[in-house]
Phi, psi and omega in degrees: 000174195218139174234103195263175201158097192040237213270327188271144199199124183281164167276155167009094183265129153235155186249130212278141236192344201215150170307313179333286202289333134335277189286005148294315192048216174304300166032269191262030164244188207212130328295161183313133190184209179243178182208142185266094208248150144282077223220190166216342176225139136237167179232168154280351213300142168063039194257104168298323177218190167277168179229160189268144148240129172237127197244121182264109155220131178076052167063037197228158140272133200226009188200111191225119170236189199220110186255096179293184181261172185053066153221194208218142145246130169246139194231106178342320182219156216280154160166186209285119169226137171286108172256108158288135187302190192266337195272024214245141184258146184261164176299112169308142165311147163094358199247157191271162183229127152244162189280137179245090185314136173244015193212197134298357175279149188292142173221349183315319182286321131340286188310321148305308215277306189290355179086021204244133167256157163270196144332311193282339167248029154359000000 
């Protein structure tokens, strides 16, 4: 999937489905993109550079930080976060997002969950 918000627009996104692909984050995936966590904490740990954490809520960002390797980000409450490589330009707070399926995969549970429309639902 692809999560767009005007003229900004991420690369290639999967959304983390498993504790694995959780506690991997980028680390390993292949190719390179973004990743979608349901989450409250991420790290770096084993991180070659830094990642962008884009924090979503009700289809809104609502958070961007900038993450070196080996930190922690925490958040009081669990919820839906984009993490990107550092050469990726991340999305400004306040801007709206929505989701583009770029594959065959289901996003309807995401798309409920994160507060996120799709195209289709304009």
């Amino acid at each position: 999937m692809i999560l767009r918000s005007g003229s900004w627009q991420s690369p290639p996104v999967r959304v983390a489905t498993s504790r694995r692909d959780r506690l991997h984050g980028l680390r390993r995936q292949d190719p390179p993109g973004g990743l979608l966590i349901e989450t409250r904490c991420v790290h770096s740990f084993g991180m070659q550079s830094a990642v962008w954490t884009v924090r979503i809520a009700a289809g809104v960002v609502v958070d961007v930080g900038w993450m070196p390797p080996r930190r922690m980000r925490w958040w009081r409450a669990p919820g839906w976060v984009l993490e990107l490589p550092a050469d990726v330009v991340p999305p400004t707070p306040g801007r709206e997002v929505r989701l583009l399926p770029d594959g065959p995969e289901d996003v309807s549970n995401v798309t409920t969950e994160l507060g996120v429309a799709g195209d289709d639902q304009q």
